[in-house]
N, C-alpha and C positions, 0 to 999 in steps of 0.2 A: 763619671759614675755610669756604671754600666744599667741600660735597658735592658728587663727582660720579657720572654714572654711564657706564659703558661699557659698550660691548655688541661682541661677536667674533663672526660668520656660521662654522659646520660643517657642512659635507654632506657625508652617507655613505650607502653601502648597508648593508640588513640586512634580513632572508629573518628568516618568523614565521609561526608558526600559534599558534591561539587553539584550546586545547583544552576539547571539549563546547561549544564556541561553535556557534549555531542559523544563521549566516550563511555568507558568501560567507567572510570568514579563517577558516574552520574549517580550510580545506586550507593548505599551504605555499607562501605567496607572498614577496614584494619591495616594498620599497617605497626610495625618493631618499629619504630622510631631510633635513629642513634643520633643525639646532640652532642658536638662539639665545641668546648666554650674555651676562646682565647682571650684571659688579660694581657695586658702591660702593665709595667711598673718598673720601680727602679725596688732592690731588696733591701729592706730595713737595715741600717748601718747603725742600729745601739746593743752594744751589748745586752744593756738592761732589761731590753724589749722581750719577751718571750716570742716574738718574730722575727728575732735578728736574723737577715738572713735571704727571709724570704719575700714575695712580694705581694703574693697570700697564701695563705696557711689552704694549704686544698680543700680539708673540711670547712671551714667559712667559706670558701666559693660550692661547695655544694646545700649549703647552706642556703645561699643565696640561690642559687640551682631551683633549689625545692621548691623554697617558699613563692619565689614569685612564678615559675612555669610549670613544673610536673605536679606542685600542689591543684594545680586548674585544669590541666591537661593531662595529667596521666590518666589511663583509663576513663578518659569522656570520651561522647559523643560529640563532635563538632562541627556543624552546620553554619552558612550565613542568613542574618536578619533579612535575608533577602526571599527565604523559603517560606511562602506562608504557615500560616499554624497550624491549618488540616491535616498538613501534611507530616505533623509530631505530635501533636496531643494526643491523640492515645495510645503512647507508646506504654507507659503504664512505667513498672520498675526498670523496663529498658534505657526509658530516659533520665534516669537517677541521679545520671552524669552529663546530663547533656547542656553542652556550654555554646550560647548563639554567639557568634562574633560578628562585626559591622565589615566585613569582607571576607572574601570566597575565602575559604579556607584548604587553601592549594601551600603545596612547601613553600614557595616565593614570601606569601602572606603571611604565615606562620613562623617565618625564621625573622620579620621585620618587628612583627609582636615580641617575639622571646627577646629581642636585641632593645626594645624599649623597656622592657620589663626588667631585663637585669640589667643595664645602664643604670638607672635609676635607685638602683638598690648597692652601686658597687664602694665599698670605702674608700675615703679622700685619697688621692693616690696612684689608685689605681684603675684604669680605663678598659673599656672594652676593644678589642682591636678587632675579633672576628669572634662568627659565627658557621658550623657547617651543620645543616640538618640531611642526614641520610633518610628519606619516606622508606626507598627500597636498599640492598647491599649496593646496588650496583646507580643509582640515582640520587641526586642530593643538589641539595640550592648551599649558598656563601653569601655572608653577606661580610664586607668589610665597614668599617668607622670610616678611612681614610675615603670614602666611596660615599658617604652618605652622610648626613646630618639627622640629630633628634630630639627632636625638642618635647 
């Protein structure tokens, strides 16, 4: 039985700084986000199945898309718990979206989060093979499964 792989395109926005960072994201910028998400699976073999066919139906992996990453991440703010609080408390309605995460929130760290968060959420079946997060058009971190483990 044949493997296959499928891949779903997401783009979002999402504002970040890079705390004690020596460069240019040290301050609070933006970037176009483009997620690319790769299952595996083998393609449903029942007739019966209103999935025959497929390995998943691309709207249930955007689905799954939503709910667990661009629900938290589209249009935030995201900074690490490593910035103290002077330094966002009074952002006021700016911070409406701002989501602290327990590491620097650089593309490397953020394509390991989106890869635990939609593993976990993916139906019996079918796995996660890769991830590619584009920050800029021309820059982007990968993460593969065969490469890593998650627990």
């Amino acid at each position: 039985m044949a493997r296959i792989r499928v891949t779903k395109q997401f783009d979002f926005e999402m504002a970040h700084a890079l705390w004690n960072y020596d460069g240019a994201c040290r301050t609070l910028h933006g970037h176009s986000y483009r997620l690319f998400v790769t299952v595996t699976g083998h393609p449903v073999k029942d007739h019966e199945n209103p999935r025959h066919g497929m390995v998943i139906d691309f709207g249930d992996l955007k689905k799954i898309v939503n709910e667990s990453v661009l629900k938290v991440f589209d249009h935030a703010v995201v900074i690490s718990d490593e910035v103290p609080e002077e330094h966002y408390k009074n952002m006021g309605e700016m911070a409406d979206n701002l989501h602290v995460v327990e590491y620097q929130p650089t593309c490397e760290n953020l394509i390991v989060d989106f890869a635990f968060r939609i593993k976990k959420t993916l139906p019996s079946g079918v796995e996660l093979h890769s991830l590619r997060l584009h920050e800029t058009a021309t820059s982007y971190a990968e993460w593969y499964a065969s490469e890593n483990s998650l627990k």
